[in-house]
C-alpha positions in Angstrom: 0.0 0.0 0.0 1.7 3.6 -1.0 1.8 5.6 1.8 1.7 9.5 1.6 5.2 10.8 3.0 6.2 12.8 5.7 6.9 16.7 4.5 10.1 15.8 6.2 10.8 12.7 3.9 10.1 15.1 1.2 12.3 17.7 2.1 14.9 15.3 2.7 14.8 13.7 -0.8 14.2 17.1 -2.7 17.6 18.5 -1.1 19.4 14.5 -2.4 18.1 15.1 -5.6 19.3 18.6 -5.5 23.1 17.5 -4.6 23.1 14.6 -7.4 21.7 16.7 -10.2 24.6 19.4 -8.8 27.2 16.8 -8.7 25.7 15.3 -12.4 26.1 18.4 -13.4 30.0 18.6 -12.4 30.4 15.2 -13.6 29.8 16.6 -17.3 31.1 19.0 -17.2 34.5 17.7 -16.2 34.1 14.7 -18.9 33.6 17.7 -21.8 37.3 18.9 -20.1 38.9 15.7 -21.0 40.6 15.8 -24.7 39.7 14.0 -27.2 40.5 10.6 -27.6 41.9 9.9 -24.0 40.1 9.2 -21.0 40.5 10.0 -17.1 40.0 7.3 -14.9 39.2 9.3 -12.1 36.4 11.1 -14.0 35.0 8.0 -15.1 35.0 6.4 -11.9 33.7 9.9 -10.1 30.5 9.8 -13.3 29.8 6.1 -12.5 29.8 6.9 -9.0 27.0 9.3 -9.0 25.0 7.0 -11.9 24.9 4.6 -8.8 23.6 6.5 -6.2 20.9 7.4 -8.6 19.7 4.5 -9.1 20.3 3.6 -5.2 18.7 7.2 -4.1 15.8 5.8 -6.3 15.5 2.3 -5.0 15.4 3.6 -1.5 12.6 6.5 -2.6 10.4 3.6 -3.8 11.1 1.1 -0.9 9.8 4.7 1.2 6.7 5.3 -0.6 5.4 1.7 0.5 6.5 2.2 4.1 7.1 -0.6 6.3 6.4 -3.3 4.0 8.8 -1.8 1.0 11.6 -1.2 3.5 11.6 -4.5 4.8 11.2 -6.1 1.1 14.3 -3.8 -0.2 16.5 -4.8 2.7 15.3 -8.3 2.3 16.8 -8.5 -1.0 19.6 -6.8 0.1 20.6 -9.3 2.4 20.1 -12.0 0.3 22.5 -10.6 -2.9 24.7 -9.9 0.1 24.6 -13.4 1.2 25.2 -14.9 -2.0 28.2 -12.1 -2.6 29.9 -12.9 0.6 29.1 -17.1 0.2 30.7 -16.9 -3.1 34.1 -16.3 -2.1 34.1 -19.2 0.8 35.1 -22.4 0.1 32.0 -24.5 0.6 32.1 -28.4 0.1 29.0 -30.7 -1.1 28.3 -31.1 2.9 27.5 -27.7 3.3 24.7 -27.6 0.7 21.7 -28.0 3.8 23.6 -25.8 5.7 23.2 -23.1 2.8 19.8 -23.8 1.6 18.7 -23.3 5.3 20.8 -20.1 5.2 19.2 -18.6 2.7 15.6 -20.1 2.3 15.0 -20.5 6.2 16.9 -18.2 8.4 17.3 -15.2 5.9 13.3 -14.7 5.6 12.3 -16.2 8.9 14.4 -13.1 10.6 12.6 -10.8 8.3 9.3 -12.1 9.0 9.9 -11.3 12.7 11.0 -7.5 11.4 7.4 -7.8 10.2 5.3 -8.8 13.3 7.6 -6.6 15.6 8.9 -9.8 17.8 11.9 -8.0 19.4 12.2 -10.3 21.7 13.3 -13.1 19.2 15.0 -11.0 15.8 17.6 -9.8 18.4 18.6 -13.2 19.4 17.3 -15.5 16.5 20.5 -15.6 14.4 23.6 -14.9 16.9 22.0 -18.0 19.1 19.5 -20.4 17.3 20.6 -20.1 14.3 24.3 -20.3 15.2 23.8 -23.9 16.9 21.6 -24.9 14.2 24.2 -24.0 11.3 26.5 -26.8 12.2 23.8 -29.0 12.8 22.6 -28.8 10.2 26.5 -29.5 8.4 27.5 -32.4 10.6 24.5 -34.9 9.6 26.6 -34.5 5.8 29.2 -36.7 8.0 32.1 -34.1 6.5 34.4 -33.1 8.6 36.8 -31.8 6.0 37.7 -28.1 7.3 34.2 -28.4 9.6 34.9 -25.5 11.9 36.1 -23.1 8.8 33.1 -23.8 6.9 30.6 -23.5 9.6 32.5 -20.3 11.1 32.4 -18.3 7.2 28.5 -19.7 6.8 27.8 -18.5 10.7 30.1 -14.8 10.1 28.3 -14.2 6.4 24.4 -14.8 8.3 25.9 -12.1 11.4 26.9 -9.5 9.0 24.7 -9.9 6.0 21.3 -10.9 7.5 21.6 -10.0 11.4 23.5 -6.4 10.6 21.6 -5.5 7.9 18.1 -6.1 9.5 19.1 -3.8 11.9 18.1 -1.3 9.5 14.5 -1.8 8.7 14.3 -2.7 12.3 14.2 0.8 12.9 10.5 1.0 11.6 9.8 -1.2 14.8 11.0 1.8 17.3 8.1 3.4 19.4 9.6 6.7 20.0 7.2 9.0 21.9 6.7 12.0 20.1 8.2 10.3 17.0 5.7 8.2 15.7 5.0 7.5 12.3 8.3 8.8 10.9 10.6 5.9 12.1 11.4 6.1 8.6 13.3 8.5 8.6 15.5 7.0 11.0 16.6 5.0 7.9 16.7 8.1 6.2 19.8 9.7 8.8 21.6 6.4 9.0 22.2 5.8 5.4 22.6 9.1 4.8 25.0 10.2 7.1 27.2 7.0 7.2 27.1 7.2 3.1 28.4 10.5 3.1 30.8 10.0 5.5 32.4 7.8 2.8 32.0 10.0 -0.4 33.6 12.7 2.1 36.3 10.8 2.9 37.1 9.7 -0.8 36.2 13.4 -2.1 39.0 14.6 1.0 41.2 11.6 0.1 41.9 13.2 -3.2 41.5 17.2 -1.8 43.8 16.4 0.8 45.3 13.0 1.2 49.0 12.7 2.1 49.3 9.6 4.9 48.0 6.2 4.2 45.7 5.3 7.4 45.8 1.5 6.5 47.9 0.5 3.5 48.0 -2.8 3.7 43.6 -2.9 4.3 43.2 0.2 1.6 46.0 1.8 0.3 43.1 4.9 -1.3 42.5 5.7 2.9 44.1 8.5 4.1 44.8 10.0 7.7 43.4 13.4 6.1 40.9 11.7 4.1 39.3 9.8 7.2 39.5 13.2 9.4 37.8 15.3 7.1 35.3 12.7 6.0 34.1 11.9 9.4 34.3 15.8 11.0 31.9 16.7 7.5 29.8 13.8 8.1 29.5 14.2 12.2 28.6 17.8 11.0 26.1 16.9 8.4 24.6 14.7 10.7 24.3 16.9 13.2 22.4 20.0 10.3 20.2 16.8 10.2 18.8 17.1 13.5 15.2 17.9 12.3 14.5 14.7 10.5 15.5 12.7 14.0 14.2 12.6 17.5 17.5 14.2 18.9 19.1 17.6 19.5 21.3 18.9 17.4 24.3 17.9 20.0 22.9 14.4 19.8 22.4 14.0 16.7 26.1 15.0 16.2 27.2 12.5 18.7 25.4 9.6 17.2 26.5 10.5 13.6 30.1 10.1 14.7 29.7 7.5 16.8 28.0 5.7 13.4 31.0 7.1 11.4 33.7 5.6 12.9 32.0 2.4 13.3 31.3 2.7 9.4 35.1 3.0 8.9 36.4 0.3 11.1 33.2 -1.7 9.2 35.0 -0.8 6.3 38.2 -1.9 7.3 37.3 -5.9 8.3 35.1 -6.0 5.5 38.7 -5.1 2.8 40.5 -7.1 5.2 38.3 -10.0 4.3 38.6 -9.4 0.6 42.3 -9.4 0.6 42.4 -12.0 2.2 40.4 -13.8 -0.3 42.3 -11.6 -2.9 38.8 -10.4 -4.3 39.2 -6.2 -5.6 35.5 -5.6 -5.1 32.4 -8.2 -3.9 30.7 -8.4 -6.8 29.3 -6.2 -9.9 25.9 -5.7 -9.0 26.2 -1.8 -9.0 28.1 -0.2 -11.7 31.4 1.9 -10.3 30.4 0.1 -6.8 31.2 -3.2 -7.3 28.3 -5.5 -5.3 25.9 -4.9 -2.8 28.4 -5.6 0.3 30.8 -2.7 -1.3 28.1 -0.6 -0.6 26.9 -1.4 2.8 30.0 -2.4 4.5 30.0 0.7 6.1 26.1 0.1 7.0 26.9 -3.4 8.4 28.8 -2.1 11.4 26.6 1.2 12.3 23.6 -0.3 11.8 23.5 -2.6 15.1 25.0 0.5 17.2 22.5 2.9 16.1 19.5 1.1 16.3 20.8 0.2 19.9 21.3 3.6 21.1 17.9 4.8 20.3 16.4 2.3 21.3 18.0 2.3 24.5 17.8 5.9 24.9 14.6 7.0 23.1 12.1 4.3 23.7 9.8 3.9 26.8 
């Protein structure tokens, strides 16, 4: 059912829409600049870029306009391609192939279903304890014990941060904040936005301003400057975004860095993962993004901690 959106929403998404025609715009006009013949890298990677978050920025509009139910669907699927992206690169065996189906066609939608009837009593706890005793269950009765604990362990880790994390998102729909109601939404609306940004920022500082590599061996494109002024203009922009949230304009700066860092450090063990499977990016699902976990590593990690501290602090 389409649900008519909050002024709020709208003002929200009218000043996005504003910043990606602006940036478009640059993008253009910087391609026109390059000579004939030759190409820019950068420039083609920056245009590719902002022809993602349009189509992302419209995914998420459309997910808005049906409320709970298209949030919950959107996020659904998101978990699931990043499921399949992060299963890919694991070596599975013929043993694990219960343990997989009941990954994806059991515990994936079952924690979603108790998004949608509101059960927080059981979506907080459903995947880090049932379904982590019932994952190598589920693998043993194969009989393989060949690399058991590795295979159970990546199956286990990809569920925590592709299913559990990411609900956390949608699960913000499910906060009754006095005062607030009916605009939980936009909740969703901070978090992504602010914890997005903080990355763009950092990239967009990165190249302004980048001179010390923060984690080389993780990132090499990170940079001390690049991860100071990302985060400072995010915690800021956060913080300008006060009105959309049930917090001050001091909390709402507190809880946007507190989200940014954990974005970064998301970011971190999510390339560490990837080198270590000597993968560049998690799949192509996005164009200039790579796959759906390249663009909510950051997401993965704040998620949790934000929907945590509201609820904590801002629910009865």
């Amino acid at each position: 059912m389409f649900h008519a959106p909050h002024p709020h929403t709208l003002a929200l998404f009218g000043a996005v829409l504003a910043i990606l025609a602006f940036a478009s715009a640059v993008g253009f006009a910087l391609h026109l600049r390059v000579p004939a013949g030759t190409s820019s890298p950068t420039i083609e990677n920056l245009n590719a870029r902002i022809k993602a978050w349009w189509v992302m920025v419209g995914a998420i509009a459309v997910a808005f306009a049906f409320g709970k139910p298209g949030i919950i669907l959107l996020f659904g699927f998101a978990s699931f391609a990043a499921l399949r992206e992060f299963l890919t690169i694991t070596e599975t065996r013929r043993g694990d192939h219960w343990a997989l189906l009941f990954a994806f066609f059991v515990v994936l939608p079952f924690q979603y279903w108790l998004l949608w009837i509101e059960w927080y009593g059981l979506y907080a706890i459903f995947i880090p304890v049932y379904a982590f005793l019932l994952m190598p269950i589920t693998a043993v009765v194969r009989g393989d014990t060949t690399r058991f604990l590795e295979r159970v362990a990546e199956v286990q880790w990809g569920l925590m941060i592709c299913v559990f994390c990411v609900s956390h998102v949608p699960a913000l729909v499910t906060l009754p904040i006095p005062g607030f109601e009916g605009r939980q939404l936009l909740l969703i609306a901070f978090l992504v936005f602010v914890v997005q940004s903080s990355d763009v920022l950092q990239y967009v500082w990165g190249k302004l301003a980048g001179r010390h590599k923060i984690a080389p061996s993780l990132s090499p494109s990170k940079t001390v400057e690049g991860f100071v002024g990302g985060v400072a203009s995010a915690t800021a922009l956060g913080a300008a975004l006060y009105w959309i949230t049930p917090f001050s304009p001091l909390q709402a700066a507190a809880i946007a860095l507190v989200i940014n860092l954990m974005g970064f450090l998301g970011g971190l063990v999510m390339s560490a993962i990837k080198r270590d499977r000597g993968v560049k990016d998690w799949g192509r699902m996005i164009e200039g993004h790579g796959g759906m976990l390249d663009r909510l590593d950051s997401v993965i990690f704040a998620a949790p901690i934000f929907f945590h501290i509201t609820r904590y602090f801002w629910t009865d």
